[in-house]
Residue, then its C-alpha position, 0 to 999 in steps of 0.5 A: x217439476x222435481x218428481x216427488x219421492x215415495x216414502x218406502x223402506x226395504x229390508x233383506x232376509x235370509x231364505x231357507x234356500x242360499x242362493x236367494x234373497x227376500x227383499x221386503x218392501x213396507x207396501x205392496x208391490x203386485x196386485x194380492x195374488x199374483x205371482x211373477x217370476x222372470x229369469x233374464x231380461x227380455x222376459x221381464x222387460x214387458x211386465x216389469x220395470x224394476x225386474x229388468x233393471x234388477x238383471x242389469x247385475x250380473x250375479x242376478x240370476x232371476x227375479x221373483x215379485x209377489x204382494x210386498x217382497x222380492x226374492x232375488x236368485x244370484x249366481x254363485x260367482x259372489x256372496x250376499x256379503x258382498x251384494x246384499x247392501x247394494x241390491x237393498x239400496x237399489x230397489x229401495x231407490x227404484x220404489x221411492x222414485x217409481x209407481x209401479x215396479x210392476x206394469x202389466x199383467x200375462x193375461x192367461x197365466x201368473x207364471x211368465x213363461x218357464x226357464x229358458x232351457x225348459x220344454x213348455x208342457x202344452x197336454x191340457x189339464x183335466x180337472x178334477x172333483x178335487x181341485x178346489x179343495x186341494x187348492x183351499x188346503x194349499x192356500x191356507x196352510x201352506x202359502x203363507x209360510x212359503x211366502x215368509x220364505x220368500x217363495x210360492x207354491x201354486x196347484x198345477x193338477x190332482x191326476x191318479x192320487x198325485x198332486x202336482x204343485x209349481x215351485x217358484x221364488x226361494x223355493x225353487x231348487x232349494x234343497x229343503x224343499x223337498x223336505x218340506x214337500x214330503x213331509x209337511x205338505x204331503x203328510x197334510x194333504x194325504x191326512x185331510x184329502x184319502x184321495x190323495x196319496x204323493x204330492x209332487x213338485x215342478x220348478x218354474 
């Protein structure tokens, strides 16, 4: 019996960051909330389906996927020009004959594993009195204007006045993230949080 197709359309946008694409789908693709970001194909294998396709290209670099889009990382070996039309069609076909782009879920953490070339950092975190308030100014001031960039930012740690947050998406080494960084989300924290004093950022 002929599988049915599911009715989706996909549409490109430009992301602050030239090395990144957002490649927005018209229904969720992940569970709100969840984040993941995979940089080759055995990573992506296990949870995705569509991420592991997606490395089949060998001018994509890495695959982010969060509530209704996916951000896409090329090499600079091609422009967008060139592939933007050919990754839309794709993942627009893969959603219309697939239910789920995402399979399963890591149990401990958001983040897949970090890049291949980086050292896991296994100190444990201490929490701090200021966590969830930290967290409630991120999540509601600056997440989703990260999102529409194709990007995410999650709360690491808060340690001597120092926030600690993990880029990931199109924000991952674009070069207006720390732009942003010092002056929007440290101006906004420093103002609302007197325990604060720098905010700091990790790549994925």
């Amino acid at each position: 019996m002929e599988r049915t197709a599911i009715p989706t359309t996909v549409y490109a946008e430009l992301t602050p960051n030239p090395a990144t694409m957002k490649f927005v789908a018209n229904r969720l693709l992940v569970k709100e909330g969840i984040n993941l970001e995979f940089f080759n194909k055995q990573q992506a294998r296990p949870y995705s389906p569509l991420a592991d396709d997606l490395f089949n290209f060998p001018f994509v670099k890495s695959v982010f996927i969060t509530a209704n889009f996916v951000t896409i990382t090329k090499t600079d070996t091609i422009s967008w020009e060139l592939i933007n039309q050919q990754l839309r069609e794709y993942i627009r076909d893969f959603l219309q004959s697939n239910d789920a782009p995402v399979t399963a879920i890591p149990e401990k953490t958001e983040t897949v594993q970090a890049k291949p070339e980086q050292k896991i950092d296994s100190a444990p975190i201490e929490p701090s009195e200021y966590d969830e308030e930290i967290r409630k100014y991120l999540d509601e001031y600056v997440r989703p204007a990260v999102e529409s960039d194709g990007g995410a930012i999650e709360f690491k740690s808060f340690k001597d006045g120092v926030v600690t947050v993990v880029l990931k998406g199109a924000c991952s080494g674009c070069p207006s993230s720390t732009v942003t960084l010092k002056q929007g989300i440290q101006t906004m924290l420093t103002t609302m949080l007197p325990a604060v004093k720098e905010v700091v950022a990790e790549e994925a």
